[in-house]
N, C-alpha and C positions, 0 to 999 in steps of 0.2 A: 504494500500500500504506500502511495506518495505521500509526501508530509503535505501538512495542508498547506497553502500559499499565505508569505505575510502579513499582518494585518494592518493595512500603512492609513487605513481612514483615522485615526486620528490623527495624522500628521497634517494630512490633505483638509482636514477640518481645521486646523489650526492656519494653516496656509489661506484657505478659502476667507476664516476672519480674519484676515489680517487686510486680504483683499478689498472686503470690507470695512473697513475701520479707513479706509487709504482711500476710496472713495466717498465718506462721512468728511473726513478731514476737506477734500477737494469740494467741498458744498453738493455733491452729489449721494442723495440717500435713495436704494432703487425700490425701497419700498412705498415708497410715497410718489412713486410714477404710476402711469397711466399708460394706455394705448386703448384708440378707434382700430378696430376691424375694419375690412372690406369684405374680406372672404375667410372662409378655412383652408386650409391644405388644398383639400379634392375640389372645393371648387373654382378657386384659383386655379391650379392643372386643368379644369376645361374651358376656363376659359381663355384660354392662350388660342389666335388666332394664326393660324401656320401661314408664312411668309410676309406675317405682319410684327416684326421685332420691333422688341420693347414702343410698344404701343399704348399695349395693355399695362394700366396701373393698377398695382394690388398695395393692399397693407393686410397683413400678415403678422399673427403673434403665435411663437409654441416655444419648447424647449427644447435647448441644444443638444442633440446626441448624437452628431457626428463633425467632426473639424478636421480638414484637411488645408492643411497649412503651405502656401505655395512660395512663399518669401511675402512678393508689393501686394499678394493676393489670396482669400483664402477661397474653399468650396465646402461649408456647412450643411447640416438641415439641420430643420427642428422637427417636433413631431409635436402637432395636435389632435383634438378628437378625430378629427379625416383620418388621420397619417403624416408622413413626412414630405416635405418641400425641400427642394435646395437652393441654396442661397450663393450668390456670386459676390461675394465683397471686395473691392479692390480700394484700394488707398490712393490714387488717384481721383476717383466717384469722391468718396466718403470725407475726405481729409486726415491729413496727418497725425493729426492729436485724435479724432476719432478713430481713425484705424489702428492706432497705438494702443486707445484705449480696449478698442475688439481683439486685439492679440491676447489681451489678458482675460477675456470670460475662460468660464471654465466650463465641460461639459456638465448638464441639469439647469444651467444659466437659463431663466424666461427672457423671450425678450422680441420686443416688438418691430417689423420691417417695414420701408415702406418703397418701392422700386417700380420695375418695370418686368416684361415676360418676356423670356428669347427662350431658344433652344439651345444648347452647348453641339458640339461638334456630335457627341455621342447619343445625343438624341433625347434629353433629357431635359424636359420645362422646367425653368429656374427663374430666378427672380432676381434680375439685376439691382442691388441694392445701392439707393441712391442716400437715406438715413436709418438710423433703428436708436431702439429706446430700452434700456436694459430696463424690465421692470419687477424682474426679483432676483436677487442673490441666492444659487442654492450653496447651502453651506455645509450640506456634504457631498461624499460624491455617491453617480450611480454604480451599484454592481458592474464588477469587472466585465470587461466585454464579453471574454470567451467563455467568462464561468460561468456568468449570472447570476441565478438565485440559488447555489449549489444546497441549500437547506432548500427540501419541501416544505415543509411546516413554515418556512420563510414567506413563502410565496402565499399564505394564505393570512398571516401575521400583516408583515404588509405589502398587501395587495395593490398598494397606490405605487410600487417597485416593481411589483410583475408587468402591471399596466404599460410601465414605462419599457421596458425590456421584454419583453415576452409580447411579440405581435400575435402568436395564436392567441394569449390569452385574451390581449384586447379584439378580435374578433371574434374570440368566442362567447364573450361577457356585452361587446356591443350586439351582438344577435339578439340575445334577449328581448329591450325593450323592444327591440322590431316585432317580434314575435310577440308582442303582449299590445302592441301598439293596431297590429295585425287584428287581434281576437277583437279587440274593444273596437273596429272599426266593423267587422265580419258581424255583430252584435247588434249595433246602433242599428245598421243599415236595415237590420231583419226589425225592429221596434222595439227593440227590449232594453230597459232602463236600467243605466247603472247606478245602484247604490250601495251606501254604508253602513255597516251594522256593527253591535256592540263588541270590543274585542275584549272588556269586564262582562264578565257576566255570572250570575247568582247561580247556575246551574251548568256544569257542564256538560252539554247535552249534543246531542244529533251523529256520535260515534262513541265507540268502547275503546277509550284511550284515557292514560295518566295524564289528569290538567298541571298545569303551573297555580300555585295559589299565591296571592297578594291580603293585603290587610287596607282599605280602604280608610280613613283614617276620620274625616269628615263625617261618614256616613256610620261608621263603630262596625263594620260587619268585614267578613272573610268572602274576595269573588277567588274565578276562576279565569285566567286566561283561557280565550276559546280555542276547544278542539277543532270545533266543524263550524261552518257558516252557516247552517242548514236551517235551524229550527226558525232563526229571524228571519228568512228567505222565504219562508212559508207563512209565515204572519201575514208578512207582505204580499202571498196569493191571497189570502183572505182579505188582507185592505184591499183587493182590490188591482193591484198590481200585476196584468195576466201575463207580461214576459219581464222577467228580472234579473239581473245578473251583478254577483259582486266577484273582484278579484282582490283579495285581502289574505293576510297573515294567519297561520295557523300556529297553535302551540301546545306541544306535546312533551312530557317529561318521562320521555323512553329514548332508546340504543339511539347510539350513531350508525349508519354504516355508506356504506358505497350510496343506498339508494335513499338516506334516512336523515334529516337534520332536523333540533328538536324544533327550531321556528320555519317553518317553509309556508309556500305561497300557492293558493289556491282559486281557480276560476270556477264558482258553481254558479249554474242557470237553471232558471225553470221557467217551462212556457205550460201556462193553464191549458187544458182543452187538448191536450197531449199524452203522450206517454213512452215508456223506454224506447219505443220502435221509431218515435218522429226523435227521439236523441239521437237514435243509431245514424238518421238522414243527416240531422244536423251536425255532428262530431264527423261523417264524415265530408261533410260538403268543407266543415270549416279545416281541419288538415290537410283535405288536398288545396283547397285555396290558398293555403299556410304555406307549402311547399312552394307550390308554385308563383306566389307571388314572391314572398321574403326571399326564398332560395333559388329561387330559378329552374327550378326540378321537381319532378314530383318522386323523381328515386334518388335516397342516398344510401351510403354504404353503411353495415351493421360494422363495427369494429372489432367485437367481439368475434363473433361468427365468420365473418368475411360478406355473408349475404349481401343481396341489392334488396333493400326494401322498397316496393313496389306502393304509394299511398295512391298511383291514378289504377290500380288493377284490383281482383276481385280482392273484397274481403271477406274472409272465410267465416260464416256463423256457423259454431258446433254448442250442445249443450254442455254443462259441467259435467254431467253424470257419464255422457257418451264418452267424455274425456276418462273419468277416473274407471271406465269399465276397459276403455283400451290400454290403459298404463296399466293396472293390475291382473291383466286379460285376465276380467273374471266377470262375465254377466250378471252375476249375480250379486257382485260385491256388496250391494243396500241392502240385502238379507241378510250378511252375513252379524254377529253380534259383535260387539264392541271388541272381547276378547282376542275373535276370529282375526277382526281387522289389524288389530293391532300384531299380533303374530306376524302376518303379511307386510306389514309394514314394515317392519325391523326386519324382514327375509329382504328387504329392499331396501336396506341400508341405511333408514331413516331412525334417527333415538327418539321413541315415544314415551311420553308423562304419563304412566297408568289414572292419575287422575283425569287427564284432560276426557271433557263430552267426545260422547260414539263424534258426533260432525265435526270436531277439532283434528282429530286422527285422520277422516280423509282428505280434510283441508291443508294436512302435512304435505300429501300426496300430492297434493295440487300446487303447495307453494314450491314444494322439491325439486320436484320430478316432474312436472308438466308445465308452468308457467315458464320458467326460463326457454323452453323449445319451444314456443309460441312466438317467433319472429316476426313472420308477415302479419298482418294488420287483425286480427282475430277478435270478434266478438262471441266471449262465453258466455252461454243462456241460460236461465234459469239455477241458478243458485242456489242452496239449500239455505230454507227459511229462516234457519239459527245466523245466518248472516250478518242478516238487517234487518232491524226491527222496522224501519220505515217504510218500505217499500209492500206493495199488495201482493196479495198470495194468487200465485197461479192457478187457474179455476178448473186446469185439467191434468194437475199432480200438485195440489195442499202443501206436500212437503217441499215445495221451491218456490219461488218468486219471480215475480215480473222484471226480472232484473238484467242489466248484460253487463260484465267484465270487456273492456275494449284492452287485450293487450298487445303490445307492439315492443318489437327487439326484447323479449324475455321479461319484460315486467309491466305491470299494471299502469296505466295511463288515462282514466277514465272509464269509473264507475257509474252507472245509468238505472232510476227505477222509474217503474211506474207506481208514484209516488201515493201513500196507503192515505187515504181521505175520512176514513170511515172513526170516525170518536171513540168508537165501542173498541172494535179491533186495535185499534193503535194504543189504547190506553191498556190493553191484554196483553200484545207483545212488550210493551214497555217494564210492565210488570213481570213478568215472565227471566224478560233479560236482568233488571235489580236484582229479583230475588228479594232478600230479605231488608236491602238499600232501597228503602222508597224515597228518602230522600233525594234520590237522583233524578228522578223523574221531573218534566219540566211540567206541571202544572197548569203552568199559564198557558204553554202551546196547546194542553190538552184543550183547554176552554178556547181557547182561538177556534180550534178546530168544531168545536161545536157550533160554530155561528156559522159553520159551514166553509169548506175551502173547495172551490172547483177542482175536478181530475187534472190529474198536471203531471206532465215527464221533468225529471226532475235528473241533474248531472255533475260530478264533479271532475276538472281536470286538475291533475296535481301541473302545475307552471316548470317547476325546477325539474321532475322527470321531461316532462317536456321538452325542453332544453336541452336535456343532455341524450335524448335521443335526435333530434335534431342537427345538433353539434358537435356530434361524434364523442362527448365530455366521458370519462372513462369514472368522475365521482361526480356525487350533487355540491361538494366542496369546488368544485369546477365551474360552477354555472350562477352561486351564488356569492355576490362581491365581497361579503365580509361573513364568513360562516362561522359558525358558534365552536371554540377552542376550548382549552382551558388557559386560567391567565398564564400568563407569562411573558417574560424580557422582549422588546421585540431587537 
């Protein structure tokens, strides 16, 4: 193993203030400058008119990350939200005490340009710099060029470092808002009103997950960070609101893993007058519009697998049960008794909980051994009723629900019901799932429900799996800009 490389940033910090301190002394402080834009990076680069030099006037601000030093003249870029530009500075344009002064930025220097557009001999639009306006001092420097952020955990610590050095990560992180920018446009256009609901709340309700608890302090009482969007989504069918959609934060105080962060971000919609089957139309009209507008494709590659996933071709509906009778090639497997199953299970390499319910143990099967080889686009149908308590019971097998599983590249991506209306039944299942915890039960959605809530298909897309099937992201620490660590030094 190599020794690690020096650690010369304090030196280079000390160097950098001193730099500082030399232009305080010279009446120059660059924090207390300014600069007007004209353009960013990328749109500057189009607008350069071919055979028309330096015509076109930009002003231009980002940060230094590359200097190539020519003697009377250098060749920079900076990089802002677009990307990088390069910059042509000569000491003749600029003047001699300015261009003395530009010898001495350092790389991470901000700093504002203001010139003209030509092409360089090698083909490359640049910005003939005629002033610039240094408008922040960085006073450390960035990761070394070749190494970068040679700490992972670095990269996610701080992430305002990766940004800067790491071009995948900044197009993988600027995809995102495209893609949520996308939904909320995909949304409007169909009439469906975005709104906000509580992220305190008295009750943590609408999934079977560990909440976060807080101490309200005003009010003397204990809430819950919300799991689910759900229950206030449903209110709002009953005011009255027949298409609704909110995209808000979720909080769960369970595992990390590859697919799993305890705060993540969730799009759930409901249109009255609906049900799972007009979700299945609309989840997928809105993913292939997704691909293809944001991405330019409607197939990209699985990383994992190597697959081409296919979002303009067929999507495959199979039920859950067809699924866990061919993984266990046993037709008969829902006869079989709990014990039976679990034998089978553990022949199949799975560690089962002798406690866990008979439907827990084939749900093993299912998260194991059959969800991950579900790559192309797959809606699983009908799900056993111990699921979800919200959703209506299927009128031609009791034991399942109106429900589909949409998953794509091996993991869950949107779950869909046809959403359970009925006061009587909903407050049965609710009960059922408590058990002997009635205080869990939302009371108050109970009574909503009684003033009546129109049939409605009802859906939740997790954002961050989204992402990182889209983006090839190999973690959800990938796709979200500052993810939940434990403290420490950055």
């Amino acid at each position: 193993m190599s020794d690690p490389l020096p650690d010369i940033s304090h030196d280079q910090h000390a160097v950098r203030r001193q730099k500082l301190a030399d232009l305080r002394a010279a009446g120059s402080d660059p924090f207390r400058a300014n600069f007007a834009t004209t353009h960013f990076s990328g749109d500057a680069l189009k607008a350069y008119v071919e055979g028309q030099e330096n015509t076109v006037s930009v002003a231009v601000a980002g940060r230094l990350v590359v200097i190539r030093d020519m003697g009377k003249s250098q060749f920079v870029k900076i990089l802002d939200q677009q990307g990088q530009i390069q910059l042509y500075v000569k000491k003749d344009v600029v003047g001699e005490e300015a261009y003395a002064a530009f010898k001495k930025l350092d790389l991470g220097d901000i700093l504002g340009v203001k010139g003209t557009l030509f092409k360089t001999k090698t083909g490359e639009v640049t910005v003939r710099v005629d002033s610039y306006t240094l408008v922040a001092k960085a006073l450390r420097p960035l990761p070394e060029k070749w190494h970068g952020l040679a700490d992972p955990e670095q990269v996610y610590r701080q992430r305002y470092l990766d940004l800067i050095v790491n071009e995948e990560s900044r197009k993988r992180l600027m995809l995102r808002p495209r893609i949520v920018s996308h939904i909320r446009r995909f949304l409007e256009d169909r009439q469906f009103i975005e709104v906000e609901t509580p992220v305190l709340q008295n009750v943590a309700g609408g999934a079977a997950a560990r909440p976060f608890s807080t101490h309200h302090n005003a009010l003397g009482v204990d809430f819950f960070l919300r799991i689910s969007l759900e229950l206030y989504l449903k209110r709002l069918l009953v005011g009255g609101y027949d298409r609704v959609f909110e995209i808000g934060r979720n909080f769960r105080n369970e595992g990390v893993s590859r697919k799993h962060n305890p705060e993540f971000t969730m799009l759930e919609v409901y249109q009255a007058y609906s049900d799972h089957r007009g979700m299945m139309t609309l989840i997928k009209d809105l993913l292939t519009t997704l691909c293809r507008d944001v991405l330019g494709t409607t197939k990209i590659k699985h990383p994992a697998s190597g697959q081409e996933i296919d979002f303009g071709g067929e999507w495959r509906e199979v039920t859950y049960k067809d699924l866990i009778r061919t993984a266990t090639g046993d037709p008969g497997w829902f006869n079989l008794s709990k014990a039976e199953k679990i034998v089978r299970a553990e022949a199949m390499g799975l560690s089962i909980n002798p406690a866990w319910e008979d439907f827990e143990v084939t749900n093993e099967i299912f998260s194991k051994k059959i969800e991950p080889t579900l790559i192309q686009p797959t809606f699983v149908l009908n799900l056993p009723k111990e699921l979800c308590p919200l959703a209506k019971i299927n009128q031609e097998d009791p034991t399942t629900l109106d429900v589909f599983e949409l998953t794509i590249g091996g993991m869950e991506v949107a779950p869909a019901y046809s959403e359970q209306n009925d006061p009587d039944v909903q407050r049965q299942m609710f009960e059922a799932q408590a058990g002997e915890d009635k205080q869990s039960i939302d009371q108050d959605f109970l009574t909503a429900l009684e003033h009546g809530m129109p049939p409605a298909g009802g859906m939740g897309v997790g954002i961050d799996r989204l992402c990182i099937l889209l983006s090839g992201a190999e973690s959800i620490r990938d796709v979200i800009l500052f993810p939940q660590l434990r403290p420490g030094g950055a």
